[in-house]
LOLOBA-653059 format. One record per residue: x negated, y, z of N, C-alpha, C, O in turn; residue in three letters. Coordinates in steps of 0.02 Angstrom, whole numbers, plus 50000, padded with zeros to 5 digits. Each point is the difference from the previous one (the first is absolute). Last residue first. Example, Ala and Ser with C-alpha at 12.3 -4.5 7.8 and 13.67 -1.06 7.14 Angstrom:
BEGIN
493584988850354499585005950003500395005550037499755005550008SER/500104965949988500455005950000499555006050000499484999950033ALA/
***
This chain:
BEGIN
525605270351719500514994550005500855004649982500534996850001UNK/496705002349889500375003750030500744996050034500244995349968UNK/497394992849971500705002849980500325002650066500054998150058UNK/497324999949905500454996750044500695004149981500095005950014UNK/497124988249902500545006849990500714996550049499924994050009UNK/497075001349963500704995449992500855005550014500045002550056UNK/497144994949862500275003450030500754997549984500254998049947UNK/496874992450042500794999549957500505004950064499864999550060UNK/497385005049864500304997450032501025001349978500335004149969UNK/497524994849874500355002650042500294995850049500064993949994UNK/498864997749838499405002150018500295005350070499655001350049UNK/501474988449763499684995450043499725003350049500014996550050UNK/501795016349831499244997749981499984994350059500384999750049UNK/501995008049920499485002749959499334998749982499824999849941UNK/502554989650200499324999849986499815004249949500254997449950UNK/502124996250229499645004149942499114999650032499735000450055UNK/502814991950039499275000150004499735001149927500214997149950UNK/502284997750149499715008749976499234999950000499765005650008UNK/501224977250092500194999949930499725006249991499415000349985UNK/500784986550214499605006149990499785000249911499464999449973UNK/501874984750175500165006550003499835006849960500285005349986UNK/499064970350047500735001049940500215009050018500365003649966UNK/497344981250105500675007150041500224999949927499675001749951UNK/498944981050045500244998850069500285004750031500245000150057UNK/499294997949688500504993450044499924999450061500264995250026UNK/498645023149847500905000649997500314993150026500584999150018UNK/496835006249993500645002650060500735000449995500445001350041UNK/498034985749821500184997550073500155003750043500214998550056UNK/499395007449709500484994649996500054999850085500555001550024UNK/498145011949938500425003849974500564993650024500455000250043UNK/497124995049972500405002950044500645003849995500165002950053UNK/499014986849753500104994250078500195007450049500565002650003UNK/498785007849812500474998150011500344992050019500554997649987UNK/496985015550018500795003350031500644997949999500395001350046UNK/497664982849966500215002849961500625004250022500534998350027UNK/497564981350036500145006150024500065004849950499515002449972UNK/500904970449979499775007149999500085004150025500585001949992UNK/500984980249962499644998550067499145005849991499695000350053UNK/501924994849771500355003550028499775000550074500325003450040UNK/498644982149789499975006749978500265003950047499635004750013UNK/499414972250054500645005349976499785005049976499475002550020UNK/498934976250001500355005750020500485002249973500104999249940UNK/499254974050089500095007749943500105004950024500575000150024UNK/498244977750092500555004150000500285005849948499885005750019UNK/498374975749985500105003450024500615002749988500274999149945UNK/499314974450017499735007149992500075006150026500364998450047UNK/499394976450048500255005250002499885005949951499605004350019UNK/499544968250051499805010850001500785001049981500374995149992UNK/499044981050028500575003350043499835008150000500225004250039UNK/498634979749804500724998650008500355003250061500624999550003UNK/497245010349906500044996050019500664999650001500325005249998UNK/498385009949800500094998450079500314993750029500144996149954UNK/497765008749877500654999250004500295001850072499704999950054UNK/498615016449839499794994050037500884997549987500465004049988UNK/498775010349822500175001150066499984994450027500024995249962UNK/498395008149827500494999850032500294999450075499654997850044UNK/498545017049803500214994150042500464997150010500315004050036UNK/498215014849810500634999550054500174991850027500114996449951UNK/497545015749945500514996749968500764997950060499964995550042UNK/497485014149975500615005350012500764997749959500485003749989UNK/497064984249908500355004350076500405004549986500095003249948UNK/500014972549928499635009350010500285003650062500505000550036UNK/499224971649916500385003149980499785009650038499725002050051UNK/498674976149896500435003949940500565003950024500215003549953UNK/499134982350212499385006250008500265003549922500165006050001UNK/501064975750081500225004550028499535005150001500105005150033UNK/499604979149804500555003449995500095004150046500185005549981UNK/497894979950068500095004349917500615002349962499945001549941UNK/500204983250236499615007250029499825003449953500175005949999UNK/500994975449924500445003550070499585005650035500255004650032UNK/498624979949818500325005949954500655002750033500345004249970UNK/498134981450157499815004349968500155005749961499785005749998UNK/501424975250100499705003850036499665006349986500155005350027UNK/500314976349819500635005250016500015003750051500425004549999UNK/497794980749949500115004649947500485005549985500005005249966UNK/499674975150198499535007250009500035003249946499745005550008UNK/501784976849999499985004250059499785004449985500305005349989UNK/499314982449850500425003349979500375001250065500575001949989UNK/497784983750039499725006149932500375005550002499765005650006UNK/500794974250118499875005150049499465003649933499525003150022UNK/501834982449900500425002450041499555007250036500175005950006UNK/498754978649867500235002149965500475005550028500025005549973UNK/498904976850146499695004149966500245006649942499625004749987UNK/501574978050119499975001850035499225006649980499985005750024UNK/500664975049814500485006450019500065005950069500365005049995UNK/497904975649957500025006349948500645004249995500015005849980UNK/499854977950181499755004650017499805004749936499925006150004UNK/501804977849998500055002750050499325006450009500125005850017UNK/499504975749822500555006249976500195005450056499935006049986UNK/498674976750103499595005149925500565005849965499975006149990UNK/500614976350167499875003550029499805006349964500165006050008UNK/500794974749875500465007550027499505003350022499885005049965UNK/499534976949877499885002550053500365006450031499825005849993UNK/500334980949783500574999750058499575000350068500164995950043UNK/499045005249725499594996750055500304996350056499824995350034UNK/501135024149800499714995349973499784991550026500144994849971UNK/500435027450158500534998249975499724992249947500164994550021UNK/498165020450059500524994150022500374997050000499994994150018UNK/499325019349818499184993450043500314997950033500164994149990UNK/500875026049984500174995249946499694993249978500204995849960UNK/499225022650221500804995650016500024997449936500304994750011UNK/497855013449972499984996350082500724996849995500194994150005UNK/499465022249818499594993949996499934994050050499854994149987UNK/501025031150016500294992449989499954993949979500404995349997UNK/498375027250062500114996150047500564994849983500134995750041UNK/498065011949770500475004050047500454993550054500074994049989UNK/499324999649738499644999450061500545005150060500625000050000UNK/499764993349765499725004550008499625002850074499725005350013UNK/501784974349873499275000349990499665004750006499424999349979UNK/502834999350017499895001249923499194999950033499625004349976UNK/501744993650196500194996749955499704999549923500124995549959UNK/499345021950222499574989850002500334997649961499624997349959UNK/501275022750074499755000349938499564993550002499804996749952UNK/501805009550205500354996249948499285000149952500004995749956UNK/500045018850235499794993550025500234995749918499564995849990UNK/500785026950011499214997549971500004992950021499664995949968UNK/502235016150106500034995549950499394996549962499964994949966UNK/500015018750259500484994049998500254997249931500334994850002UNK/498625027150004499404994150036500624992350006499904994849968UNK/501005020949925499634998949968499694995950030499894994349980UNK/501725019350136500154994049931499644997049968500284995449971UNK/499355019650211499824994549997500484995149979500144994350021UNK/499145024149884499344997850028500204993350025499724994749985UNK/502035022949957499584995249932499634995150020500074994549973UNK/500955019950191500404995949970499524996249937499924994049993UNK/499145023850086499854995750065500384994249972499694994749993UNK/500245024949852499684994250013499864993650055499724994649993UNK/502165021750033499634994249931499684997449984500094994149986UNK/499845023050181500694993450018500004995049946499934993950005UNK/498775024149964499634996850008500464993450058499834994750025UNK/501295022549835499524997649977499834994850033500274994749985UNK/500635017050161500484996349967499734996849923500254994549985UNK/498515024050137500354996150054500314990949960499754994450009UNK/499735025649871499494995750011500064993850059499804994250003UNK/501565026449898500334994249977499304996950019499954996349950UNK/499705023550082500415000050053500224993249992500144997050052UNK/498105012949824499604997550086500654996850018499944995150036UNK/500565010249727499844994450016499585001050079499854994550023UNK/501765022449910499984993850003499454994250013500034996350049UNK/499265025549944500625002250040500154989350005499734996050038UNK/498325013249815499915002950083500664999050075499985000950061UNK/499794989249705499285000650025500245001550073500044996950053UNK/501655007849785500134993050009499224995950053500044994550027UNK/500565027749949500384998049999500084992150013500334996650040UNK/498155015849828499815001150052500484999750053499785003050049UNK/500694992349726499524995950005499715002650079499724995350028UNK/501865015949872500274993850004499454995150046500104996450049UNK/499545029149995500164995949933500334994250021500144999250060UNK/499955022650095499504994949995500294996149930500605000449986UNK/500415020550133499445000649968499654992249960499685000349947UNK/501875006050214499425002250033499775002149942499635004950000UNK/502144984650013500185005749993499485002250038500105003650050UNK/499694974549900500035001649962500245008249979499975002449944UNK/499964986950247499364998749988499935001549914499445000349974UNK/502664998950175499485003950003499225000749980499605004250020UNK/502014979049920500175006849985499585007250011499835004549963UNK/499914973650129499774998949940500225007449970499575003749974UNK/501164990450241499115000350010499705002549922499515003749992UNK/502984991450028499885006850021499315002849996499825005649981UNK/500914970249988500115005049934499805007250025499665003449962UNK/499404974850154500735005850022499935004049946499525004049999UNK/499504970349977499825007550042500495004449986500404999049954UNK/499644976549958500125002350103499995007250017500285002850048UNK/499264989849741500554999949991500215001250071500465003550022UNK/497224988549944500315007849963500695001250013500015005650026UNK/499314973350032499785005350054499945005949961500015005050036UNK/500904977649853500435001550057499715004950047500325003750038UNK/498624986849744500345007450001500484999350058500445004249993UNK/497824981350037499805006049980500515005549994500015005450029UNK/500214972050057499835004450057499695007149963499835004950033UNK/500934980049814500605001750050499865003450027500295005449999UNK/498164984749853500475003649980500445006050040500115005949990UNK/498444975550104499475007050006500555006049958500045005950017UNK/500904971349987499965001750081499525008049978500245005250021UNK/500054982249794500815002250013499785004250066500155005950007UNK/497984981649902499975007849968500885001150021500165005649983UNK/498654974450068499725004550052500115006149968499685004950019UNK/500524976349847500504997150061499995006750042500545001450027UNK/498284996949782500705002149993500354997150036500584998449988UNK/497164999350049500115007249977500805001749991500275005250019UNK/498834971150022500145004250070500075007249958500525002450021UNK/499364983249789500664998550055499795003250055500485003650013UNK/497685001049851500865002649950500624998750058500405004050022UNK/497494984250038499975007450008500665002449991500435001150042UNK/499164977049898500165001350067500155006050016500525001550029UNK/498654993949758500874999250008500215002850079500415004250018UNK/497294998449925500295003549964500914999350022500425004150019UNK/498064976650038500175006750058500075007249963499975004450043UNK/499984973949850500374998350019499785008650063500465003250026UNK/499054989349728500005006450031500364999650082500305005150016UNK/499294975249838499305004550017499975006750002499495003449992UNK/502434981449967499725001250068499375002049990499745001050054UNK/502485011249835499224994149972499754997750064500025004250045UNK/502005012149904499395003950001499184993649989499425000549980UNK/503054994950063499965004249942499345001749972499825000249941UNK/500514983950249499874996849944500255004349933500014997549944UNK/499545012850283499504994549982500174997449937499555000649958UNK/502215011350125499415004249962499554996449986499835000049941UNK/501974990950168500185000849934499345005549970499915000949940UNK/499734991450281500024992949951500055004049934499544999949958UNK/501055015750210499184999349984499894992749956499565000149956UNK/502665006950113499635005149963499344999349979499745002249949UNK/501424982250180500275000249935499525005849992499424998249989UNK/500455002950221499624994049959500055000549951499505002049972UNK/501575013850111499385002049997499504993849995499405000349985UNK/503285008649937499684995550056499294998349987499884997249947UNK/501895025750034499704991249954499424997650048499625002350042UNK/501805018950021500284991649993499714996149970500184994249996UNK/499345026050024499814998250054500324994450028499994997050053UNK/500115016649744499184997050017500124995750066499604995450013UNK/502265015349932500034994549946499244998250012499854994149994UNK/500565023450120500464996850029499814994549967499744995750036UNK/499265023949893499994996650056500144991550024499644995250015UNK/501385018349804499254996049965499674996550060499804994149998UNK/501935020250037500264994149978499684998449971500264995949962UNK/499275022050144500204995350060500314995749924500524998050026UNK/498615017649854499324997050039500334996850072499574997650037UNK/501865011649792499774996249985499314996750026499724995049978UNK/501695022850112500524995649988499634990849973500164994450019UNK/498705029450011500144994550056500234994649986499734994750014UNK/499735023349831499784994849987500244994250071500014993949996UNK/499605032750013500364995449939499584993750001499394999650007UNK/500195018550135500574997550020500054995849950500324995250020UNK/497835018850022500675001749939500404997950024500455004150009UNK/497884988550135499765008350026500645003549910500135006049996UNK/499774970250051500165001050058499845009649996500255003950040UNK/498884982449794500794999050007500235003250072500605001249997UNK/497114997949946500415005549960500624997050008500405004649988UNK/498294986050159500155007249998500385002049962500515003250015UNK/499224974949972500725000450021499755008250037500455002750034UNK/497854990149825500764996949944500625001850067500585001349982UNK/496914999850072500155005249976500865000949936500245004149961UNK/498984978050203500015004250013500135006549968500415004150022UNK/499404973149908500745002950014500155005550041500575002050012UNK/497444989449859500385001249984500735001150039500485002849974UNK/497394995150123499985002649931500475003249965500015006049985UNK/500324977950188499845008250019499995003449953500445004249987UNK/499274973149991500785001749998499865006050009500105003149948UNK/497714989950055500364999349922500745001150014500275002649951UNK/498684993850263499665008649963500354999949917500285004949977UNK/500374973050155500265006650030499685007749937500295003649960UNK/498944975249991500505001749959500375005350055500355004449974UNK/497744992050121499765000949924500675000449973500095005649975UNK/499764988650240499885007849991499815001949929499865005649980UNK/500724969350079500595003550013499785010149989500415004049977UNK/497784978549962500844999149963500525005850022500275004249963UNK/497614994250148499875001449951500674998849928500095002749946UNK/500034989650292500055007150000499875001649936500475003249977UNK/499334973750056500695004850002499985003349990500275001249946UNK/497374992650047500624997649919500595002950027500195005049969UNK/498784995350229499665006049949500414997449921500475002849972UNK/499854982250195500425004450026499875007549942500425003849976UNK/498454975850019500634999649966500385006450008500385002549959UNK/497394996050120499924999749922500735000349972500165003049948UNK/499334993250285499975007549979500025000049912500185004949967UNK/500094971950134500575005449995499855009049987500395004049975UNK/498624972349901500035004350041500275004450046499955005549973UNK/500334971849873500175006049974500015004650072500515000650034UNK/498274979249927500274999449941500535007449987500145002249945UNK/498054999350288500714994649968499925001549923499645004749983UNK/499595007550208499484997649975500354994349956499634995249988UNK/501405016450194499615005249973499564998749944499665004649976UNK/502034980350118500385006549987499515004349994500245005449981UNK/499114978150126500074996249916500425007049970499925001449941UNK/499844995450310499195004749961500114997549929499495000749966UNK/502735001850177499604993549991499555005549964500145005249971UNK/501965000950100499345004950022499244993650005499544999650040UNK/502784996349859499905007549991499295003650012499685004449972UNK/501344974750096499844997749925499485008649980499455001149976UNK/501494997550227499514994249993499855001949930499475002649983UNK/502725005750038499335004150045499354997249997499595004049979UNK/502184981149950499995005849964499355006050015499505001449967UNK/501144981750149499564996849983499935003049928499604998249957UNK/501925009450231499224998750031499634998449937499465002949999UNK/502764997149930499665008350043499484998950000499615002049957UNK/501414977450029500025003749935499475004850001499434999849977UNK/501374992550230499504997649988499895000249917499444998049987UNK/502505010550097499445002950038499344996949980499545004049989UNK/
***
């Protein structure tokens, strides 16, 4: 608790506006990292998992390019570029590593939200008349946008949470605080440049949580509310529980066995009943 307190303290001390590393200044270097290699993954993996997603070909190999991006490890990644690439390119490298950290997640949410829409929507839109290309404008991509922008939300805050690594390579942004501390062994400092960090990538996911539920189109179907552990579904009707001439056929022969000789011609008549001769 007293960590907390002196974390907070540390946080909202007047040296945090006017300091060796500013915080509107740090927080702006984040953002300027994380929406910069975000818009550069877009680039490219937006228009790379349409066309896979609106042919079909290629899935197989864009979840297993996925997948394999999304295992390497995003320190390692950025060291091993720093010293391919030179350190006097050291935020070139940086860049390269959040871009190909933030291009599996925009991949996915691209051709999965094509691949979501109902083959039927697409059919018809093409037995209208419409080209490939108007098809993919007018029909898919409003409907796969939803789920798109599920991706990017996923990228964003992969990214804002790895930009923290780029202090390592001297590139400033909010990990400079925790790597100062860490250094210094002032927790509180670490405590609060991570607590900074945390609530970035709150409001950032806030954001792109309302910037999805406003991306998705009107008149788009919903899903059904769940139901509760003790509903009940409804009952199935019968077929044989219909007001149908022949229910009533069936239930007068099982309560007069007598009246066998009953005869029907139209519905619409009345039934006349004949009585054996004895």
């Amino acid at each position: 608790m007293n960590l907390l307190l002196d974390a907070l303290g540390w946080l909202f001390s007047p040296e945090r506006l006017d300091g060796s590393n500013p915080l509107p200044r740090a927080v702006l270097i984040h953002l300027a990292y994380t929406f910069g290699a975000v818009a550069i993954a877009a680039a490219v993996a937006v228009p790379l998992g349409w066309l896979i997603g609106h042919t079909g070909r290629g899935r197989e190999l864009a979840v297993a390019a996925s997948g394999a991006a999304r295992a390497i490890p995003s320190f390692g990644l950025i060291l091993l570029l720093v010293l391919l690439l030179g350190v006097a390119r050291k935020p070139e490298a940086a860049m390269i590593a959040f871009v190909l950290l933030a291009i599996p997640s925009i991949l996915a949410g691209a051709y999965t939200g094509l691949e979501a829409i109902d083959r039927r929507t697409i059919d018809a839109g093409r037995a209208m008349g419409m080209t490939e290309w108007q098809v993919l404008w007018r029909i898919e991509a409003p409907l796969g946008l939803p789920l798109l922008v599920g991706g990017l939300r996923s990228a964003v805050l992969q990214v804002v949470a790895t930009v923290t690594l780029a202090a390592y390579v001297n590139l400033g942004g909010l990990g400079y605080d925790i790597i100062q501390g860490i250094q210094l062994r002032r927790f509180e400092q670490v405590l609060g440049g991570a607590l900074i960090v945390a609530a970035l990538a709150l409001v950032l996911d806030g954001l792109f949580a309302l910037l999805q539920r406003a991306s998705q189109p009107a008149g788009a179907p919903e899903r059904a509310p769940r139901r509760g552990r003790g509903a009940r579904d409804p009952a199935p009707r019968d077929v044989a529980s219909r007001d149908t001439p022949a229910r009533h056929i069936a239930t007068a022969d099982a309560r007069h066995p007598d009246a066998a000789g009953v005869t029907l011609t139209d519905p619409s008549t009345p039934m006349h009943t004949t009585k054996a001769e004895p």
